[in-house]
C-alpha positions as CSV (number, residue, x, y, z in Angstrom):
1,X,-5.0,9.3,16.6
2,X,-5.6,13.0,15.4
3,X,-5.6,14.0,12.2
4,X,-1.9,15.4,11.1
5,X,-0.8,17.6,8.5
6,X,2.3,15.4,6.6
7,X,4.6,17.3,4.7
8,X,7.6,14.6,4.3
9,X,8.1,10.8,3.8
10,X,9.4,11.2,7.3
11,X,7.0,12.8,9.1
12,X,4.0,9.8,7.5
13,X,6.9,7.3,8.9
14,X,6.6,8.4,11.9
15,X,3.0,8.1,12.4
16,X,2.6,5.2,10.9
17,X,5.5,3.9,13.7
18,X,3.4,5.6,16.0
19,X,0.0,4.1,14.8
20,X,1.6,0.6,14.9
21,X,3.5,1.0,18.7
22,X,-0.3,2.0,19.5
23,X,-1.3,-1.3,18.6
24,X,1.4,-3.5,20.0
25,X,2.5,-4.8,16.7
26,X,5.9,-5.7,15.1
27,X,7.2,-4.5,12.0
28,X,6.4,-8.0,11.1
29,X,3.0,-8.4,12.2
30,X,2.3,-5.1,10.4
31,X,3.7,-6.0,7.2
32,X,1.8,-9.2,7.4
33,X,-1.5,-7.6,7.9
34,X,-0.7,-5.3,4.9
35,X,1.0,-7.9,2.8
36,X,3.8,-5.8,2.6
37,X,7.3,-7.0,3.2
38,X,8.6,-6.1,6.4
39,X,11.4,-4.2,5.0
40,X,9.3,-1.8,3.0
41,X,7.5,-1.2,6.1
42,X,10.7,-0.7,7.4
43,X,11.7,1.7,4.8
44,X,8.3,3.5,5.3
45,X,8.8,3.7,8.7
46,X,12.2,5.4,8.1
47,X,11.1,8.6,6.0
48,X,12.2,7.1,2.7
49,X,10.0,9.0,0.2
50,X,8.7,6.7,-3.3
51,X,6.4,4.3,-1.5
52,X,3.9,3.3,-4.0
53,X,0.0,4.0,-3.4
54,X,-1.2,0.9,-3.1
55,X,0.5,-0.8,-0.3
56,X,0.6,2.6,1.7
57,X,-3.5,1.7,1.8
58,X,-3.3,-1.6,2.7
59,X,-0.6,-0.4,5.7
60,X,-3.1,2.0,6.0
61,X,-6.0,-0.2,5.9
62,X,-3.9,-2.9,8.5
63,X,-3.5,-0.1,11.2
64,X,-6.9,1.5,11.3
65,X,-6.2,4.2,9.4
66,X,-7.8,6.9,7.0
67,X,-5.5,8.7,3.9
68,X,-7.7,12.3,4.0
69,X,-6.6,15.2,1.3
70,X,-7.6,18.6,1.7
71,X,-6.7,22.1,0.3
72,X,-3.0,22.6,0.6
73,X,-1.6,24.9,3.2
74,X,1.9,25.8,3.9
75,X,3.1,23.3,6.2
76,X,6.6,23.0,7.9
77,X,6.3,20.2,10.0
78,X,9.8,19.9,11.8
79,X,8.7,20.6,15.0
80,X,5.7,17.7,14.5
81,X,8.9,15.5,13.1
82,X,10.6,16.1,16.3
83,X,7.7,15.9,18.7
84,X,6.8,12.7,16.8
85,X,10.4,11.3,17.1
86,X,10.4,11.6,20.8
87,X,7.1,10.0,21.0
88,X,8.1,7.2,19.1
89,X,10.6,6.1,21.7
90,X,8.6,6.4,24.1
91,X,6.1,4.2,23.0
92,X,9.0,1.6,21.3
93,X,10.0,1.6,24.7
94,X,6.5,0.9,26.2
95,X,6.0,-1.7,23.5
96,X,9.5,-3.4,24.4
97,X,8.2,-3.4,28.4
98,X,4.9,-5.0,27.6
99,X,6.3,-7.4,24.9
100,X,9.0,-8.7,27.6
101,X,6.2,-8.5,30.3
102,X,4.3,-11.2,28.1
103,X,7.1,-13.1,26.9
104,X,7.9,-13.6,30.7
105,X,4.5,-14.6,31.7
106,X,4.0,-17.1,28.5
107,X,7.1,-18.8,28.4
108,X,7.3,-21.7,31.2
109,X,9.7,-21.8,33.5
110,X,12.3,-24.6,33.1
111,X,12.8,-27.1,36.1
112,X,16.1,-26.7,37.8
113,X,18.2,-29.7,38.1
114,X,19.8,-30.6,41.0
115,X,24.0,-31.1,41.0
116,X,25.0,-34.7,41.9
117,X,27.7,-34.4,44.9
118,X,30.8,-36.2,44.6
């Protein structure tokens, strides 16, 4: 992942949505590996702004992921927010194809049974 300015909640939602699609992961299996509920995750993931420091590291931490500060600039990152919104579907999407792809290839196929005739 490259390094990204983040000027809003929501624009550090969506890259950590991104970060975890990267990896395959569910909300849960993210929260897990930060020990974070899954709803805070869920909340982070959203934009909302008042996520304490602590468990942003460890979701930080869980995804691979570096916190870096350097000199303010001016930054108006709508058009990152929408670039990054459209890339998050596309990659929940890809995550959804290869989740089902798996699930389809693990779960065993149930035996038919056949009708008795009359």
């Amino acid at each position: 992942m490259n390094p990204h300015l983040i000027g809003t909640a929501l624009t550090l939602g969506i890259l950590v949505r991104n970060a975890r699609l990267e990896q395959l992961l569910s909300q849960a299996e993210t929260a897990a590996r930060a020990r974070v509920s899954r709803s805070w995750l869920a909340r982070v993931e959203d934009g909302h702004a008042g996520a304490e420091l602590a468990p942003l590291l460890r979701l930080f931490d869980a995804l691979d992921l570096r916190l870096a500060l350097h000199e303010a600039v001016d930054v108006d990152d709508t058009d990152l927010a929408t670039e990054l919104r459209a890339r998050d579907r596309e990659k929940e999407e890809r995550a959804e194809r290869v989740r089902a792809r798996i699930l389809a290839a693990t779960t065993p196929r149930q035996p038919s049974t056949p009708t008795e005739a009359d």
